[in-house]
N, C-alpha and C positions, 0 to 999 in steps of 0.2 A: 463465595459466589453471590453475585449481587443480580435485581433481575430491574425490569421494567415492565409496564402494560399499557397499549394504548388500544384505540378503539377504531375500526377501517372500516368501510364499506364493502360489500361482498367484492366489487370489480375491485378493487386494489388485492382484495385476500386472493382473488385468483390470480391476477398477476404475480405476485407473491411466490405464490404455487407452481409458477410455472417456471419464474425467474431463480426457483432452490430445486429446481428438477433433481438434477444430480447431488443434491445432501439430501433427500427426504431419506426418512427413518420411520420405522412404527410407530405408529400416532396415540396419546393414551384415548382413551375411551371418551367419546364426546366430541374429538378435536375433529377437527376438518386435515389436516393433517400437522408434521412434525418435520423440520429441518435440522440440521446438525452444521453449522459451519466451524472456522476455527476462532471465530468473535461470539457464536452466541448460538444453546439452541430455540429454533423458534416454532410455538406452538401456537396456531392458528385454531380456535373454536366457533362453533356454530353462531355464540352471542355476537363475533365480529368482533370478540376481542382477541388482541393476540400477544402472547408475552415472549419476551426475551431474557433471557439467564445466560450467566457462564462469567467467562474472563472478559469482555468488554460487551452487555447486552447494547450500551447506548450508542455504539460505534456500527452495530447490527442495523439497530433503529434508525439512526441518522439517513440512512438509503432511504427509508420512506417515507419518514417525517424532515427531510432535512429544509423545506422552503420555510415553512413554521417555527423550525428551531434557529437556524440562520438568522432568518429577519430578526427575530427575539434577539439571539445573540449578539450580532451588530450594533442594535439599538441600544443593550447595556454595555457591551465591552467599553467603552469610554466612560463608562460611569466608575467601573471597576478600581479598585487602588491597587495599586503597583504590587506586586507578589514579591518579586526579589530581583535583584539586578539581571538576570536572562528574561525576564520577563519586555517584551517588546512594546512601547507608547503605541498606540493605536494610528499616531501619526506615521507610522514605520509603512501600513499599509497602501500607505496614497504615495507615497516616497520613492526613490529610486534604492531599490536596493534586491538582493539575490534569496533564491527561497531554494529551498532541496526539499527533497522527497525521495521516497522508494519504494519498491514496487516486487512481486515473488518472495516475502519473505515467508508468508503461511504456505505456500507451496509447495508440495513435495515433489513435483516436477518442474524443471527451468530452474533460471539462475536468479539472483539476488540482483535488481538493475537499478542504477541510482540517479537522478538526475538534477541539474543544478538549474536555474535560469536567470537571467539578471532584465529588468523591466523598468524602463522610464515612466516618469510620471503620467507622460503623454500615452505610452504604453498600455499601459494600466488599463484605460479604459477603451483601448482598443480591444484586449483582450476581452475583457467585461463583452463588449457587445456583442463578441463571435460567440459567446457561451461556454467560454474557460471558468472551468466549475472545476470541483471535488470527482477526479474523476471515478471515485465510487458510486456516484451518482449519474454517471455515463454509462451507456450500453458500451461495450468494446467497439462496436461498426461507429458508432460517434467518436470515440478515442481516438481513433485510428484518424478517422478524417480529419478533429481539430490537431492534432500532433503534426500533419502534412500543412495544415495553414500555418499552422506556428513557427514553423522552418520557414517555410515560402517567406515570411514574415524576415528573417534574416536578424529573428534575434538572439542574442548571444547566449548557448549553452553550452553546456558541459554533462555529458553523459559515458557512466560505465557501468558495466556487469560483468558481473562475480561468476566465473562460470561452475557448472558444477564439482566437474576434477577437482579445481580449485578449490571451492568451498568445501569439496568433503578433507581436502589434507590438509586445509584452516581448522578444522573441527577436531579433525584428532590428534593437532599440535595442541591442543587444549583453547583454541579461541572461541569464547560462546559469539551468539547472533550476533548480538549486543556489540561486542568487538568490530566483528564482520562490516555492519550495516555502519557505525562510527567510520572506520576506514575511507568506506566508500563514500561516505558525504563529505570529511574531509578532503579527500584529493580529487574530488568532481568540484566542491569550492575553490580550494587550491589552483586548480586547473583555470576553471572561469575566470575569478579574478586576476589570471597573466592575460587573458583573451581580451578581458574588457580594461586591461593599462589601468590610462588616466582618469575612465568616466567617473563621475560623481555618484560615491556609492555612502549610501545612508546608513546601511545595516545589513544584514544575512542572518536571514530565519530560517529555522533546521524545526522539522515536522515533527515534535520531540517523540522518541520513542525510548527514553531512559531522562533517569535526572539529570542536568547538568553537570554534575561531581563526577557522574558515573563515567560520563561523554568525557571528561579533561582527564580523568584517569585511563581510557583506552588509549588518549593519545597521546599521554605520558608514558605510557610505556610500551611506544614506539618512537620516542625522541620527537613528537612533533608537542605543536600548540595552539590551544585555540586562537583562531582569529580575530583582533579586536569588533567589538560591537556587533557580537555575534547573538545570537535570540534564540531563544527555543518556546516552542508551544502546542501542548497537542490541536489536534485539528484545525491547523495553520492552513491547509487549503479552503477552509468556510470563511478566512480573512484576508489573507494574502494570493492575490493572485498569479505573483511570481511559483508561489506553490503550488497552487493550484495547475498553472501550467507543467510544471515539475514532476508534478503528481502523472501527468497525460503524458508528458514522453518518457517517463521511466515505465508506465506500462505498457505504453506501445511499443517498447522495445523487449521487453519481458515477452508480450502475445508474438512478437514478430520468431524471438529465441525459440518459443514453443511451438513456432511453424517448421523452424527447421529442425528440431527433434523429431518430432512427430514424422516429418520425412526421411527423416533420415534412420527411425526405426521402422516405418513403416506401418505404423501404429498410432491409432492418435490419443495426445496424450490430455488425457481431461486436467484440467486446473484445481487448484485447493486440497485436500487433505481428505477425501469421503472414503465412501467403501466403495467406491467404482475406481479411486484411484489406487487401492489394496490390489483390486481384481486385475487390473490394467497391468500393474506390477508383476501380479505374480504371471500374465502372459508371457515378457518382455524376460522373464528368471526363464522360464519352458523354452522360450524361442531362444534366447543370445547368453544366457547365463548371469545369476545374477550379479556377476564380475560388472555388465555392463552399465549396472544401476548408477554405479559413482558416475558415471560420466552426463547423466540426466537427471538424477534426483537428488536430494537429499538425504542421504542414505539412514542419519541418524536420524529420522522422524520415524515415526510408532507405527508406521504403513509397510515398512520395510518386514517388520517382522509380520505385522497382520495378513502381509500378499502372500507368507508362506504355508497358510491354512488353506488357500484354495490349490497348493499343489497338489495336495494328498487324493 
């Protein structure tokens, strides 16, 4: 477990507080309060300092320090030397080329949604100026809207989702996430690249979320292969704007999935993995049985059995 600590102003630690409504947790002693997400838990104190720990504390942090770390990053990534051949020239990002993302995988409610986008140079900085960012760094009400410019825009995507039926008999054919999330950027690239023919394509950047060995072994065995001058890099949307747009319409179609569940159980279904989404669960077991879970959640996350203590 690796952690971070940075230092905030009381009005950010409130926003803070108010933006992990639904993860707070008991706070230890002295803290102003306590979050639990599936990146990081985050522990805000009186001094205004606040730390992050877990499996990715700095991908926690990035939401609130990310104009600071971005600029930083920007300014050295070109300085940096070449890691291994997935690794993408810096000139990749001003280029014409396709970026993927995805969206709902820490979720335990909604589907896994994948999106691909392909972006001219000219492009580029159109995007840039409407405010196509990381959309972890967007409120959902902002998401939603740039995802509707982005279309209006008539530029060329490729988008799918994993529903959950699905994904729960992907799961217990024995395919981890990993598998899953590979698949789907595969054949949302796949797809794009017949969309966009002959246009001049420089590269395709994948938002990595395994190592590259990992990624050509999922799609080894299912007879496919990766595509030439393909990239991978974590937090691809703080560089590439094609993922970053990627990043906005795989979750806006994710929050759109999670409109129609919620209507359609009649219940609304909170986001991410907390204990309101345990308690949620175990209503949804009481009301429709929890036969109905496969068809909205992910049945093999650690909530499925946690929501069976509030039945008792």
């Amino acid at each position: 477990m690796s952690q971070q600590v940075y230092q905030f102003s009381n009005t950010v630690i409130d926003k803070m507080k108010a933006y992990y409504a639904s993860f707070l947790i008991t706070p230890p002693q002295g803290a102003l309060f306590r979050a639990k997400t599936n990146e990081a838990v985050i522990t805000a104190y009186k001094s205004g300092k606040v730390l992050f720990q877990g499996a990715s504390p700095e991908k926690a942090a990035s939401l609130w320090t990310k104009d600071a770390k971005t600029a930083s990053a920007q300014a050295t990534y070109s300085n940096k030397a070449k890691t291994n051949s997935y690794t993408p020239s810096s000139q990749l990002f001003s280029s014409n080329h396709i970026g993927s993302d995805e969206a709902g995988t820490g979720d335990y409610f909604g589907p896994i949604t994948v999106a691909a986008v392909y972006l001219t140079k000219a492009q580029i900085s159109e995007l840039k100026s409407m405010g196509v960012t990381d959309s972890k760094a967007l409120t959902d009400l902002k998401i939603r809207h740039l995802a509707r410019d982005i279309i209006q825009l008539n530029i060329p995507y490729s988008l799918i989702a994993l529903r959950n039926e699905k994904y729960n008999q992907l799961q217990k054919k024995g395919w981890t996430q990993g598998k899953m999330k590979t698949m789907l950027h595969h054949h949302a690239i796949q797809r794009l690249i017949k969309k966009i023919d002959q246009s001049p394509l420089d590269g395709i950047l994948i938002d990595q979320f395994c190592e590259p060995v990992v990624y050509k072994k999922h799609l080894a065995s299912e007879k496919e292969v990766l595509s030439p001058s393909t990239f991978f890099m974590t937090k691809a949307e703080s560089y590439s704007t094609s993922v970053a747009a990627a990043s906005i319409l795989a979750r806006t179609s994710f929050l759109k999935q999670m409109d129609i569940l919620s209507e359609q159980t009649g219940i609304e279904l909170p986001k991410g993995a907390s204990r309101k989404v345990d308690q949620t669960a175990a209503v949804i077991m009481k009301k429709y049985g929890e036969h109905c879970l496969t068809e909205i959640a992910k049945v093999h996350f650690a909530n499925t059995k946690k929501a069976h203590a509030y039945l008792n």
